[in-house]
N, C-alpha and C positions, 0 to 999 in steps of 0.2 A: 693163442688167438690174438690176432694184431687189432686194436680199437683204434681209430681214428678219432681224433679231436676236433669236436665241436667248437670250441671257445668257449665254454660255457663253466659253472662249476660245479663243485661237490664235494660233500663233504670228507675228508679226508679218512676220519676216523671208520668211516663205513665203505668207502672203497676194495678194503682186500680182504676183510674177512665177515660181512654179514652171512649169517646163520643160514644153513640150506633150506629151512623152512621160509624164509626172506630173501632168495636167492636176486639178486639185483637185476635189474633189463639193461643194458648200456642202448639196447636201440633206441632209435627215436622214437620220441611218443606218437601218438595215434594223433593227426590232427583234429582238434575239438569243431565242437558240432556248430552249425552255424548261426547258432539262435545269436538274436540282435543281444540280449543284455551280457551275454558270454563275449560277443567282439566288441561291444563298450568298456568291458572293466578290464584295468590293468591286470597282466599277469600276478601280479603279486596280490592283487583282490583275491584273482581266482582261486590262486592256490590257498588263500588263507581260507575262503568259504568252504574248500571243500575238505580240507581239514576239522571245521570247524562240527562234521558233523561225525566223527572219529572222537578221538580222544582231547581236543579244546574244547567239549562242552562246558557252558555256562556254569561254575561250579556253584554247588549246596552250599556255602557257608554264606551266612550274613558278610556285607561288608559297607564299606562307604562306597557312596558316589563315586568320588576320585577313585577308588580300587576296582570297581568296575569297568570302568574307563579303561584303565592299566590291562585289566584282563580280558579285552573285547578286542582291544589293537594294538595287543605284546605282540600276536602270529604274525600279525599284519606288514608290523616294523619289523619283525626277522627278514621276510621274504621282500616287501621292498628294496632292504637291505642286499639282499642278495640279488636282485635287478640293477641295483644302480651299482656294485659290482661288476654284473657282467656287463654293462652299459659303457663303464669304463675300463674294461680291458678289453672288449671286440676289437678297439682301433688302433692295441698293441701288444696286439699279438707276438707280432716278428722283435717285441723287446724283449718279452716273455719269458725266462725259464722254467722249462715245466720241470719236476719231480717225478723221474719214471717209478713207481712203484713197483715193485714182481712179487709174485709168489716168490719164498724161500725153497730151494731145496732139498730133496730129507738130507735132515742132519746138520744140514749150514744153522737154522735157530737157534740149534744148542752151541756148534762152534763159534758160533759171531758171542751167544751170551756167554762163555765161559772166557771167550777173550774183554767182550766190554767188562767183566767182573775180575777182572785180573789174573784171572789161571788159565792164563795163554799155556803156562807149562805142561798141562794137563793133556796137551796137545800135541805138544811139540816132544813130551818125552822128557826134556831136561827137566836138571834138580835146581831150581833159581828159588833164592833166599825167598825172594816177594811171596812167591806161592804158596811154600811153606809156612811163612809168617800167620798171611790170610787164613791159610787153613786150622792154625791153631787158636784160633781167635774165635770162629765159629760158633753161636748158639746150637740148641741140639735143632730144632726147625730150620735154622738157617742150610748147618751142613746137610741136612736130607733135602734139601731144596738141592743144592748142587750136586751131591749124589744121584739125585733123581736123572737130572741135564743129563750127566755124566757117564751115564749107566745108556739114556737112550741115545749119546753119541757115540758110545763104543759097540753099544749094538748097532748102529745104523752104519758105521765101519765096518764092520765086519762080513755085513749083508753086501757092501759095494766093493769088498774083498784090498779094500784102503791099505796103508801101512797097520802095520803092528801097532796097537794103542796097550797104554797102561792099564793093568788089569784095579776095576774098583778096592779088590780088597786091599790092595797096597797103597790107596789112600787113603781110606775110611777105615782102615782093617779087617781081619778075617772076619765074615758071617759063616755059620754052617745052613743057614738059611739066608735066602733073598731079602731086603731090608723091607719092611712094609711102610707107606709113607702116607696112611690115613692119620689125620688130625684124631688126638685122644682126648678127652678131658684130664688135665693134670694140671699143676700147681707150678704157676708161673715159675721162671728159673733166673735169677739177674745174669749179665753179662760176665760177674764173676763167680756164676758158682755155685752163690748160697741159694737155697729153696726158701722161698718166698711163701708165708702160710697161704692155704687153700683163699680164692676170692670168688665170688658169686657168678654167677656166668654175668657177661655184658650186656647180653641182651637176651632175648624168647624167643622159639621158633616160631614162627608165624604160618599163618598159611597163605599157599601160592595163591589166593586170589585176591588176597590182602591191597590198597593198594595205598603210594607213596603219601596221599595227602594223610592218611590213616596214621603212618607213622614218623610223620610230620607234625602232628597233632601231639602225639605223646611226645616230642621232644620239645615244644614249647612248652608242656607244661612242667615243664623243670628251669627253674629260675636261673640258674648256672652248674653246669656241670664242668668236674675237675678232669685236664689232662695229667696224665706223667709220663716224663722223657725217660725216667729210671729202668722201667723194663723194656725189653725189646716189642714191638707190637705184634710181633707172631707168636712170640711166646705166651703175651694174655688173651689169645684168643681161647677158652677155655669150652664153647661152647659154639658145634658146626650150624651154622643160619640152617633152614632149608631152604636149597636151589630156587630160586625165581626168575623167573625171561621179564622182559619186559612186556606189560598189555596193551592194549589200547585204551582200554579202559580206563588207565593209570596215570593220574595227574599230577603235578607238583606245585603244592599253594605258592603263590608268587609272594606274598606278602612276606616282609622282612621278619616278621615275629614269628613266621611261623620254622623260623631256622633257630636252637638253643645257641644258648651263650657258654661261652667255654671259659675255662681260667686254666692258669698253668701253673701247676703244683712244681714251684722253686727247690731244687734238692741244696745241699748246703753246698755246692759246685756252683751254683746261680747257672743262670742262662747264658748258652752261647749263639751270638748270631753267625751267619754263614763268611761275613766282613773279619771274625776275628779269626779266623785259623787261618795258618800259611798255605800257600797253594800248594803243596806237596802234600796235607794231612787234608785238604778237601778233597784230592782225588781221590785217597782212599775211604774218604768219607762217601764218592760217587760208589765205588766198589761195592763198599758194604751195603752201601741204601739199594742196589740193583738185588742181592743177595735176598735182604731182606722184605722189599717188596716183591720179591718172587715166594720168598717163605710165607707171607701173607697173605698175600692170594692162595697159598697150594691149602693154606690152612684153613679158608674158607671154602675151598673145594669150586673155585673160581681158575680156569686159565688166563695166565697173563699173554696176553696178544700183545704180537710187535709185527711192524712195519715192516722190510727189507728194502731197503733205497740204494737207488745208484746215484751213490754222491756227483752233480754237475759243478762245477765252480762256476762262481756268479760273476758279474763284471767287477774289475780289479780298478776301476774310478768310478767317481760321479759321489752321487748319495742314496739315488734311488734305486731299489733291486742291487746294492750291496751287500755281500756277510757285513754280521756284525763284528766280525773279527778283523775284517781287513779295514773295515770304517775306523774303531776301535784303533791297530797299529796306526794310521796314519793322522790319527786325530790326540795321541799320544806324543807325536814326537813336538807337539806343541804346548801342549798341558801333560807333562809325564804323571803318570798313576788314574789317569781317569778312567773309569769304570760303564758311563755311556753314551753313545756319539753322543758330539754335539750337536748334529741336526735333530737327533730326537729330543735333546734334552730344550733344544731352541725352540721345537713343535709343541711341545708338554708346557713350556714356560711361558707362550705366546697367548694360548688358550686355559691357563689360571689367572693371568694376569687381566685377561678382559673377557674371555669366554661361558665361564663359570657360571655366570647369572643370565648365560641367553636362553630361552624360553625352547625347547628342544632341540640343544646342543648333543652333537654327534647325531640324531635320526635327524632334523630336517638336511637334506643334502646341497650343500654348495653349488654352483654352475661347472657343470661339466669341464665347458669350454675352457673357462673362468681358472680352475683347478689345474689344468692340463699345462696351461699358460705361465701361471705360478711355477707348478714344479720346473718348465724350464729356466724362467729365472732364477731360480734358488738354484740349480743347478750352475749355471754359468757364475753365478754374484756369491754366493755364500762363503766359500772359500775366502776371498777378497772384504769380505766384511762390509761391501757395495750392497746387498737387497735391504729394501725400504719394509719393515716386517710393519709397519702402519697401514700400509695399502689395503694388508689381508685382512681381509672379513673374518669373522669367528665360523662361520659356517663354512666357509672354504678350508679354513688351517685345519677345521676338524677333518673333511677331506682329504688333507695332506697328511696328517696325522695317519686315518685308517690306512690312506694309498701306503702310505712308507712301512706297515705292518706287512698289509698282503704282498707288496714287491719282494719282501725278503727271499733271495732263493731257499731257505730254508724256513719253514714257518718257526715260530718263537717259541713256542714249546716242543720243537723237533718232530719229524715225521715218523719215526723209529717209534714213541709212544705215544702217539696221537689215542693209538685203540687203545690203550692202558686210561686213558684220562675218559674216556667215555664209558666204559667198561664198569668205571668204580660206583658212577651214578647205574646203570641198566642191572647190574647184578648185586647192588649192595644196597639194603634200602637203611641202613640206621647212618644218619649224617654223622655222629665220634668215629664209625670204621671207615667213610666215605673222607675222610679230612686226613685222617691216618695212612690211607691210600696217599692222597692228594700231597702230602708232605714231604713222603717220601720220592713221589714223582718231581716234585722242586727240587727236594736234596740230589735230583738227578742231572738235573741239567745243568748244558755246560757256563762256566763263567759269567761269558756275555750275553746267554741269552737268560739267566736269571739275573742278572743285575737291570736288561731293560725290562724285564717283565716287571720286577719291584717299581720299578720308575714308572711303570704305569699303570699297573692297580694304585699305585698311592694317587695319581691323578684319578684315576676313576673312582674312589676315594672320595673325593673333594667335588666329585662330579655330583655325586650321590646326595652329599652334605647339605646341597643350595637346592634338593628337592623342591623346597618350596617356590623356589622363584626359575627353578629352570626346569620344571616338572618332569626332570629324568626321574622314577624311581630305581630302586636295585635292580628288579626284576626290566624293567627297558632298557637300561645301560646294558644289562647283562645280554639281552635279545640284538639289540643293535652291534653289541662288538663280538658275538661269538662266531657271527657267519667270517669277521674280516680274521678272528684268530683259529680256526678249527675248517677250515677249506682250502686246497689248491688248485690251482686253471687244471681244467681238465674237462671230463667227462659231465653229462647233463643228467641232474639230481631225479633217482626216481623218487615214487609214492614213498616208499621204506623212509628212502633216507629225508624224507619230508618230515616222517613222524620222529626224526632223530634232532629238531630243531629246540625243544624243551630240554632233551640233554644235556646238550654241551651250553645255552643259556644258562644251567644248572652247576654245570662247574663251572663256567665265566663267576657267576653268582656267589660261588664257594669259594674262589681266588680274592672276591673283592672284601668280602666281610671276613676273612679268617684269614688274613695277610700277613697280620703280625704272628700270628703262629708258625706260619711257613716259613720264616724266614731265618727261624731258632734251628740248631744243629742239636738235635736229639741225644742226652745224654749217654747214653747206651752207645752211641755210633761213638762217639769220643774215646768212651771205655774201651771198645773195641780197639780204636786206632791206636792207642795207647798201647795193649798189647802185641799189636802190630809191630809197633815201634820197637818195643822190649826185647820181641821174638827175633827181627833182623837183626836186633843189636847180639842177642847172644850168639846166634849164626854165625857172624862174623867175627866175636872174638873166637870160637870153637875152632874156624878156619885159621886163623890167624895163629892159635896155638899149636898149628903143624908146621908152621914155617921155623928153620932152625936160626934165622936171620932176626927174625921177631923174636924171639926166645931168647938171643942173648942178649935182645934190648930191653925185655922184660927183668931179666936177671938185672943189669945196669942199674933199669931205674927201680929196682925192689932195694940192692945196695942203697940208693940217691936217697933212698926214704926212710929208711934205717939211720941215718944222722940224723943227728940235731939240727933243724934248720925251722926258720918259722913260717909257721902254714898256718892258713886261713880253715884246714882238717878239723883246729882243737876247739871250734863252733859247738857249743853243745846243742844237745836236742832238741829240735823246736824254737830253734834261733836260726833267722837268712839274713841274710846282708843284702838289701836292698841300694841298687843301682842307680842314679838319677842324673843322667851325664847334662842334661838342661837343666840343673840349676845349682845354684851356688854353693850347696851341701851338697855332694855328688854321690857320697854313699853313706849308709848308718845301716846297722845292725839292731834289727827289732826281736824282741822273745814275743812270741807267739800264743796264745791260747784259745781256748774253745772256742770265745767268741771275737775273735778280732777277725775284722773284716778286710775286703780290700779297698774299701772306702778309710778304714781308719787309719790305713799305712800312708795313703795318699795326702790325708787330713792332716796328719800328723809332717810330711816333707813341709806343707804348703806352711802350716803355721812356720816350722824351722826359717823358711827362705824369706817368708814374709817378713820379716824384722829390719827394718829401716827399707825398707825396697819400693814405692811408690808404683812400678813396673809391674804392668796388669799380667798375673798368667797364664801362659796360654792352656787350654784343659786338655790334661797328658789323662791317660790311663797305665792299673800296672799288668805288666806283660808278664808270663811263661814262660821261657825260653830254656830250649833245650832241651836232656832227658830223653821223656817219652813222648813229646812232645813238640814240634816244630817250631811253634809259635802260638801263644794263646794270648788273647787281650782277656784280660778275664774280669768277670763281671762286678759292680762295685759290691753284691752283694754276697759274694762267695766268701766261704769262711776260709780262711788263707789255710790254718791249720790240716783241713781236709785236703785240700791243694797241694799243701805241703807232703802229708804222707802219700799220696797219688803218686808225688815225681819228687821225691827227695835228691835228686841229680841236678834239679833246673839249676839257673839262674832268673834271677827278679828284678825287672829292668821296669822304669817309669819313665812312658814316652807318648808323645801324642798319637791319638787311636787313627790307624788309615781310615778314611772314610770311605 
């Protein structure tokens, strides 16, 4: 069925797959009735009134003034929001790139996710080391996650009479029975292995008419609750929720307390952020977190929805409606290593440095005209280091700000799992599974578009912080930026996707206050990769000991090592030799025990160098390198020891942290 476009928008996440009991209208709406107070109020009145007697009712709990306020012209400032949108993209249209959406194929969902997951080979037939690696690496939840894919793209092969596909039991191994893939209660399993004693289920089944402020309430009333990276999070799913849709009925307190406080339980590895692995051990840190948040869903007895897009390429100049990948290369060969344009980072720094304290920054809206104008000077002068960033008003840059979100031809958390990121708030009511979700949808994305998304929750962040004097709360910043981050030009919003405006303000909301969490690489994914690592490495010497050309170079250097010669080998156990090519003591040999840290190896270079040197240092950290491992900045408070036996191959290098 071909849709024509409107100009108009909508939500993106609800586009290709709302439920057939919510089956979507693409027609035009019915033209409203002629009463006078209906043609005086803005569209954006209308639609919030008539919402308002749906599921924004006036909520039951006591609150202040001010919060009332907040919760009478949150809907109001969404749909605004989405007018002065479509206000500003009507008159460019023809700049536009639209995102064609389709229906998937049968079968193409499973082939697109086993190739984004990295078992292209599972496909194509061949025996490629990567595959293999992957596959040994596997939780037991994990592997039944791609078993499952796996099973229903060889059957849907079969039905389309395809090529020859590989039979499941030769990956997974022989069944005499079909593999059953309902979630059991059992006893978590860590990444390596050992059985984990029995733990409490996470949470209660509830009943389906329950609704979110309900259990929202019980999570404030816990003062802070502990995360850990240590197990996998399908694997602690110990206990299946019962299934819930979403109601109308069903509300989400906007107030900031009524979201718990998390802490993250430090394993003696410490923390890794997403900045310290090499980009070769992030992508298969992408692998696995696709794996796994497909295991995590299956386990809640949730389907993961995805998108199917036909990638367009955006314009390859300018700043506005460019990838951020091509902004990104060209804004590199100027500043090598930078991480996010510089127009965005110019937009973000424009508006902390004087915008911060203005009185409803980002919802009151800038001059159309005003904006339109701007963007072409920055357009033409930026480059040149010629635009006057004095001139812009704070209410304009915020403008230019949102405009340079929605231009992207690709939206900033990707169209592919747009429906995944709504999904986690509509079928998941406890926020610790809803974050768990949400974390791994970060660990998903690509490079550049989670480097600018950090860049700016930290500014919405700081937005949040001058409440008091620029009366954004959490819940209005989160209602004001979800329509510019969670929509593409398209099609004209029905009723449905009106009640979907609380949602995705919901996870804008959960992005802003749980930021620092997202942005740590889950311990378990490392372990993983690690085995990853091990498993291609032994691959390849296995390979390698068939070649008879190799073998006699092995036999060589086994002679070479049979002399007496002196090697760095006769290190005893629990001794490294620590690297430090910046500074004046370039290498020392530390014994290691229980508690030494990687702060104290660092503590200890810096007193060494510091002896007569006046010369401020610059602040290095110490590196991983090598092994099973690509590159690791690792944390000041990991215990080396543990490190040490993890990857007793690395080397241990002290160098300044890439930012």
């Amino acid at each position: 069925m071909e849709i024509k476009d409107t100009g108009s928008v909508v939500l993106t996440a609800y586009h290709s797959y709302t439920p057939s009991r919510l089956e979507p209208s693409f027609a035009p709406e019915s033209p409203p009735s002629r009463s006078p107070l209906r043609k005086s109020l803005p569209r954006c009145q209308r639609i919030n009134r008539m919402l308002s007697n749906e599921s924004l009712r006036p909520p039951v709990y006591s609150r202040s003034n001010s919060q009332a306020s907040v919760d009478s012209t949150s809907m109001e400032d969404f749909w605004c929001e989405v007018e002065n949108i479509k206000e500003n993209t009507e008159d460019r249209q023809d700049e536009q790139t639209l995102l064609d959406v389709k229906a998937p194929d049968e079968g193409q969902l499973e082939a697109e996710w086993l190739q984004d997951v990295g078992l292209s080979t599972l496909i194509s037939g061949s025996e490629e080391e990567d595959g293999e690696a992957l596959l040994s690496t596997l939780t037991r939840t994990q592997a039944a996650a791609v078993q499952r894919r796996y099973n229903t793209y060889t059957q849907t092969m079969r039905k389309k009479n395809k090529h020859a596909v590989r039979d499941v039991r030769d990956i997974f191994g022989i069944h005499d029975t079909p593999p059953t893939f309902e979630a059991i209660p059992v006893s978590p399993v860590a990444t390596n292995g050992i059985q984990l004693p029995a733990q409490k289920p996470g949470w209660e089944k509830v009943n389906s008419g329950s609704c979110l402020e309900c259990e929202f309430e019980k999570d404030s009333q816990l003062v802070k609750e502990e995360l850990s990276f240590d197990v996998s999070f399908s694997e602690s799913i110990v206990v299946i929720p019962k299934h819930r849709e979403w109601h109308k009925n069903q509300r989400l307190r906007k107030d900031e307390s009524s979201l718990p406080n998390f802490t993250i339980r430090k394993s003696r590895f410490g923390l890794t952020e997403v900045g310290d692995l090499s980009l070769d051990d992030m992508k298969k840190i992408r692998y696995l977190s696709l794996i796994e948040l497909t295991a995590f869903y299956d386990a809640l007895g949730i389907e993961l929805k995805r998108n199917r897009t036909e990638r367009v390429k955006g314009r390859e100049n300018g700043l506005f409606g460019v990838p951020l990948a091509v902004l990104l290369e060209n804004d590199q060969k100027k500043i090598p290593g930078i991480k996010v344009p510089l127009i965005f980072q110019k937009l973000l720094l424009k508006l902390e440095e004087t915008g911060l304290e203005t009185e409803g920054i980002l919802r009151v809206p800038g001059s159309a005209s005003r904006v339109k104008s701007l963007r072409q000077e920055i357009e033409a002068k930026f480059d040149e280091d010629t635009f006057d960033w004095d001139q812009v008003r704070n209410n304009d840059a915020a403008g230019l700000l949102k405009m340079f979100i929605r231009d992207l031809p690709s939206p900033l958390f990707t169209v592919e799992y747009l429906p995944a990121f709504i999904t986690l708030v509509e079928k998941i009511s406890k926020v610790k599974l809803q974050l768990q979700a949400l974390h791994l949808l970060i660990m998903l994305l690509p490079d550049a578009s989670r480097d600018a998304a950090k860049a700016l929750l930290q500014f919405l962040k700081k937005v949040v912080a001058n409440e008091r004097k620029n009366k954004m709360t959490l819940w209005n910043v989160s209602m004001i930026v979800a329509p510019n981050l969670f929509i593409y030009k398209g099609k004209r919003a029905n009723q449905e996707e009106m009640l979907a405006a609380a949602t995705t303000a919901h996870v804008v909301r959960l992005l802003i206050k749980y930021q620092e969490i997202l942005w740590m690489v889950p311990t378990f994914l490392i372990s993983q990769v690690r085995k990853m690592n091990e498993a291609a490495i032994n691959n390849t010497k296995r390979q390698l000991m068939f070649d008879k050309g190799v073998r006699r170079l092995l036999r060589r250097k086994t002679m070479e090592r049979e002399r007496p010669e002196r090697t760095e080998s006769d290190i005893p156990e629990g001794v490294i030799r620590v690297h430090a090519p910046l500074h004046s003591k370039v290498s020392m040999a530390i014994q290691l025990n229980n508690q030494t840290k990687a702060k104290d190896i660092l503590a200890r270079f810096y007193c060494e160098n510091s002896h007569g040197s006046s010369e401020k240092m610059q602040i290095q950290s110490l590196h991983e390198i090598g092994g099973n491992i690509g590159q690791h900045c690792l944390d000041p408070d990991a215990y080396m020891l543990d490190v040490y036996h993890a990857n007793p191959q690395a080397e241990w290098v002290i160098k300044p942290k890439i930012s």
